[in-house]
Backbone as CSV, one residue per row, in Angstrom:
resi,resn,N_x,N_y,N_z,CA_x,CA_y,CA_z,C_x,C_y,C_z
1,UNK,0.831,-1.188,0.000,0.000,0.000,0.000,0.886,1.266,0.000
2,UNK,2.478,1.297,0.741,2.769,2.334,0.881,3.533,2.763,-0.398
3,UNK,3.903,1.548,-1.221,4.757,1.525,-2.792,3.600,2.419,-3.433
4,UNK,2.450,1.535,-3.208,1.479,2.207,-4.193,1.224,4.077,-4.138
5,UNK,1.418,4.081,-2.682,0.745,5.573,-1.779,2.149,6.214,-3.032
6,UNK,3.207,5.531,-2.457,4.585,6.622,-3.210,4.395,6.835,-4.770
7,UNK,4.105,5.911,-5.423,4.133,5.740,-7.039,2.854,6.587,-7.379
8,UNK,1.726,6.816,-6.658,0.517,8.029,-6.963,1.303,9.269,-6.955
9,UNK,2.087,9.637,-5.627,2.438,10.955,-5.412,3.599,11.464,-6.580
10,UNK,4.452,10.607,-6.934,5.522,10.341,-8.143,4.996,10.920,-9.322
11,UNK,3.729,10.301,-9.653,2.790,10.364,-10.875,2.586,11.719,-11.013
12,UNK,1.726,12.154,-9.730,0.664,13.359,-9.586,2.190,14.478,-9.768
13,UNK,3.154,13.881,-9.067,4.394,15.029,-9.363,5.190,15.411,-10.252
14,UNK,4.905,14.488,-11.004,5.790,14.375,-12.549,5.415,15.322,-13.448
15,UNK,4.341,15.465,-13.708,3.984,16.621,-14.962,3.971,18.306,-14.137
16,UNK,3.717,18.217,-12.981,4.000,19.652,-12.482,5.046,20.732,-12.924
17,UNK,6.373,20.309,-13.041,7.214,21.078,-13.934,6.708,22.209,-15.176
18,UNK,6.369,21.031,-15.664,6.217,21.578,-17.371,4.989,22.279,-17.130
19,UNK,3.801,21.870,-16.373,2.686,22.456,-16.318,2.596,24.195,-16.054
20,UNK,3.654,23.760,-14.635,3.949,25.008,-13.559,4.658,26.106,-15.257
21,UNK,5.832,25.238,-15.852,6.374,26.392,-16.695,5.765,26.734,-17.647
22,UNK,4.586,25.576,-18.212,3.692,26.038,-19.306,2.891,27.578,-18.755
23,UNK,2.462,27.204,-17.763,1.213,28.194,-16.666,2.118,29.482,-17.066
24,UNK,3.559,29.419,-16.363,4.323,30.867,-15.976,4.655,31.359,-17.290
25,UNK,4.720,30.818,-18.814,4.968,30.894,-19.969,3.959,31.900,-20.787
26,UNK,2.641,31.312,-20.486,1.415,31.593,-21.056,1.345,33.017,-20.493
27,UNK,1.268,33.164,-18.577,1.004,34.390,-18.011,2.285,35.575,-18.544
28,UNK,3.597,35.163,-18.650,4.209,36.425,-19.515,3.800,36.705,-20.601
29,UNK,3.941,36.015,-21.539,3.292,36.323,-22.754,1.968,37.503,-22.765
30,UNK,1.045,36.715,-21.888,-0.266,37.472,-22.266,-0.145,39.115,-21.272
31,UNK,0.589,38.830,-19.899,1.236,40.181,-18.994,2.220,41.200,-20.459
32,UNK,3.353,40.984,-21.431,3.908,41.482,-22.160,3.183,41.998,-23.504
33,UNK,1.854,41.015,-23.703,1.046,41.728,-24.644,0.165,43.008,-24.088
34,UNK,-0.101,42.926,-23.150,-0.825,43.829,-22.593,-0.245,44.950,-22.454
35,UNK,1.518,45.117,-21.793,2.281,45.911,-21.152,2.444,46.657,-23.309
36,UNK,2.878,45.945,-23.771,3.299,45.751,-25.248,2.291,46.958,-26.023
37,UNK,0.912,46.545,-25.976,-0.306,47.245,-26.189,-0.617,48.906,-25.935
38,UNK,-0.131,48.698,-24.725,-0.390,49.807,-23.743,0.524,50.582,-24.302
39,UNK,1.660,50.033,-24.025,3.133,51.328,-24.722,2.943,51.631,-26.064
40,UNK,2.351,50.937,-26.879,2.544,51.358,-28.153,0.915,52.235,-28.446
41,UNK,-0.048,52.529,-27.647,-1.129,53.385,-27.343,-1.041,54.397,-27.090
42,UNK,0.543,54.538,-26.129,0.683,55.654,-25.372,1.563,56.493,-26.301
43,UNK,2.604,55.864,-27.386,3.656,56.096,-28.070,3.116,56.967,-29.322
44,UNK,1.521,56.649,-29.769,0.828,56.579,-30.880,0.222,57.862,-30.490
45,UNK,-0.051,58.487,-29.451,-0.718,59.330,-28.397,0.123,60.628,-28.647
46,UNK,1.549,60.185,-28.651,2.108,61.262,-28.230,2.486,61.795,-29.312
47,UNK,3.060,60.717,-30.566,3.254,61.332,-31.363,2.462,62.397,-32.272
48,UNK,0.961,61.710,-32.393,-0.234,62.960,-32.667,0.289,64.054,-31.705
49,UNK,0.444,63.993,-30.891,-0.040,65.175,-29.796,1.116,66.026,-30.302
50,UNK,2.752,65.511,-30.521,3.840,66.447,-31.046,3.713,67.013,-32.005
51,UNK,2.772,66.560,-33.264,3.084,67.154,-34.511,1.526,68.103,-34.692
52,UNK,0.738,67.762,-33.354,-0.597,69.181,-33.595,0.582,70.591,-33.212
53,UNK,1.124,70.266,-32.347,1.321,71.152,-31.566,2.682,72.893,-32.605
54,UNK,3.516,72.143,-33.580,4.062,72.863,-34.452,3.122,73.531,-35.536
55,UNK,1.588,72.643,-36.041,0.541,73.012,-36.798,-0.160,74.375,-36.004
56,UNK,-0.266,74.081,-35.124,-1.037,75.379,-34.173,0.053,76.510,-33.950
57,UNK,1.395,76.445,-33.967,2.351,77.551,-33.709,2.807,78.280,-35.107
58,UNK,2.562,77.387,-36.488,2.744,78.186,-37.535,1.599,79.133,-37.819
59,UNK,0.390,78.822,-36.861,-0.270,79.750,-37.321,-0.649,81.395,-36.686
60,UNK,-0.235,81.210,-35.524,0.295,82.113,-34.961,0.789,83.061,-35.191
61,UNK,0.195,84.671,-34.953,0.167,85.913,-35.499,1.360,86.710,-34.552
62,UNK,1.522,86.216,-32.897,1.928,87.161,-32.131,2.821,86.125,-31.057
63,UNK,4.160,86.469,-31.004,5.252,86.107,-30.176,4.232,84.989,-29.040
64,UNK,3.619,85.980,-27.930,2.767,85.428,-27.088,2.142,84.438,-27.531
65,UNK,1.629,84.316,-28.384,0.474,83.335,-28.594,0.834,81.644,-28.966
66,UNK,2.235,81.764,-29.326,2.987,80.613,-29.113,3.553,80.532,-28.031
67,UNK,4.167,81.294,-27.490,4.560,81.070,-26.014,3.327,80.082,-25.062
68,UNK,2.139,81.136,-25.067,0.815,80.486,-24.609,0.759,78.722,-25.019
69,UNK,0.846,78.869,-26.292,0.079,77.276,-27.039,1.236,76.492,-26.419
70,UNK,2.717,76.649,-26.531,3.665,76.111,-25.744,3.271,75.350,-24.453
71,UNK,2.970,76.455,-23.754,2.629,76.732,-22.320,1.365,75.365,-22.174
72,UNK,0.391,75.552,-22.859,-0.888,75.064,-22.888,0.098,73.111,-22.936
73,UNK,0.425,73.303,-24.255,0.841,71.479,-24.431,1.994,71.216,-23.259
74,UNK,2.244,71.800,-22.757,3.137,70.726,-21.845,2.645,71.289,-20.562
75,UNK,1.666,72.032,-20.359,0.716,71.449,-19.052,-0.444,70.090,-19.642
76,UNK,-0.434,70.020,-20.688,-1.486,68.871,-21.180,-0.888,68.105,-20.993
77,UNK,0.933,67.688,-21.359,1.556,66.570,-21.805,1.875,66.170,-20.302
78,UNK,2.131,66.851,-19.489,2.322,66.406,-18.091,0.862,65.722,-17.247
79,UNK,-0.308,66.411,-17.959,-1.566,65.497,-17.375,-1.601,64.367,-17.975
80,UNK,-1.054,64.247,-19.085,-1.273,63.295,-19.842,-0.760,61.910,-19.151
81,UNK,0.715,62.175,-19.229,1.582,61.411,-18.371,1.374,60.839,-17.136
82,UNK,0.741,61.805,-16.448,0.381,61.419,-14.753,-0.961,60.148,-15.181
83,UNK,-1.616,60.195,-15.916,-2.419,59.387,-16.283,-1.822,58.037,-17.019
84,UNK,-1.344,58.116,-18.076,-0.418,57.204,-18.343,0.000,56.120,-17.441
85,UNK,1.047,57.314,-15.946,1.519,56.818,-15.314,0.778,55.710,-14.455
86,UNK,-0.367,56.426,-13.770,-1.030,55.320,-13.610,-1.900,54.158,-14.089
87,UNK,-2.117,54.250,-15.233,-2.852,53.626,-16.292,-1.466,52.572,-16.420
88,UNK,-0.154,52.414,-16.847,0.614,51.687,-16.914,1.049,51.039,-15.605
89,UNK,1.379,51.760,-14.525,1.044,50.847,-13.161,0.181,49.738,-13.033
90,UNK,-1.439,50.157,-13.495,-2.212,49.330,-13.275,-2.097,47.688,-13.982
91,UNK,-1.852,48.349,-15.413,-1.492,47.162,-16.431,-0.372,46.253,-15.541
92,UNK,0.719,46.874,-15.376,1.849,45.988,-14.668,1.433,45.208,-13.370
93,UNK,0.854,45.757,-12.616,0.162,45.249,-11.681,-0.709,43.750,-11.690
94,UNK,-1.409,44.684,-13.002,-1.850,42.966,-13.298,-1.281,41.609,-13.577
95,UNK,-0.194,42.277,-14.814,0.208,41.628,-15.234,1.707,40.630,-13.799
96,UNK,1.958,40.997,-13.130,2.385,40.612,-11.910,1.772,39.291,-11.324
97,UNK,-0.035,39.943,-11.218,-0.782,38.864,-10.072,-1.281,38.178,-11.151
98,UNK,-0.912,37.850,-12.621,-1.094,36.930,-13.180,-0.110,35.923,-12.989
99,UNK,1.132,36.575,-12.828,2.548,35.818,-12.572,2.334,34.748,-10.876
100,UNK,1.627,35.644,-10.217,1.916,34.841,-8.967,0.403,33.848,-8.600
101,UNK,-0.526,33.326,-9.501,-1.406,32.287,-9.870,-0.744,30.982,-9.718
């Protein structure tokens, strides 16, 4: 009975490896698509946001008024970011407590 008790637990222990690394394989992948996603959302974001921002200053009549529009996009680009920032936290986060399943 106790050969038998050992040769179950042997069994039940044998494929755990590959399973455990299949499991931890699958969760990066799908944690790096996500992280992957996200950056290239945020990348796609910004670059619109750089090339409005020279369109709106050529048109500009008065010293000030680019200074202003200046002024305006990188108080935007810094809200932007703080959002980002946490918006990409969150993703990583997840992608973490998928890792530790």
């Amino acid at each position: 009975m106790a050969e038998r008790s050992i040769e179950q637990t042997r069994k039940a222990f044998e494929g755990f490896p590959r399973r455990a690394a299949g499991h931890a394989a699958n969760t990066i992948q799908t944690g790096a698509k996500s992280t992957g996603a996200c950056l290239l959302t945020y990348s796609e974001q910004n670059v619109n946001t750089a090339f409005e921002l020279p369109n709106k200053v050529v048109s500009v009549k008065v010293l000030q008024e680019a200074v202003a529009l200046q002024g305006k996009y990188l108080k935007s680009q810094l809200a932007v970011l703080q959002t980002w920032a946490k918006e990409f936290g969150e993703v990583l986060q997840k992608s973490v407590a998928l890792l530790s399943r």
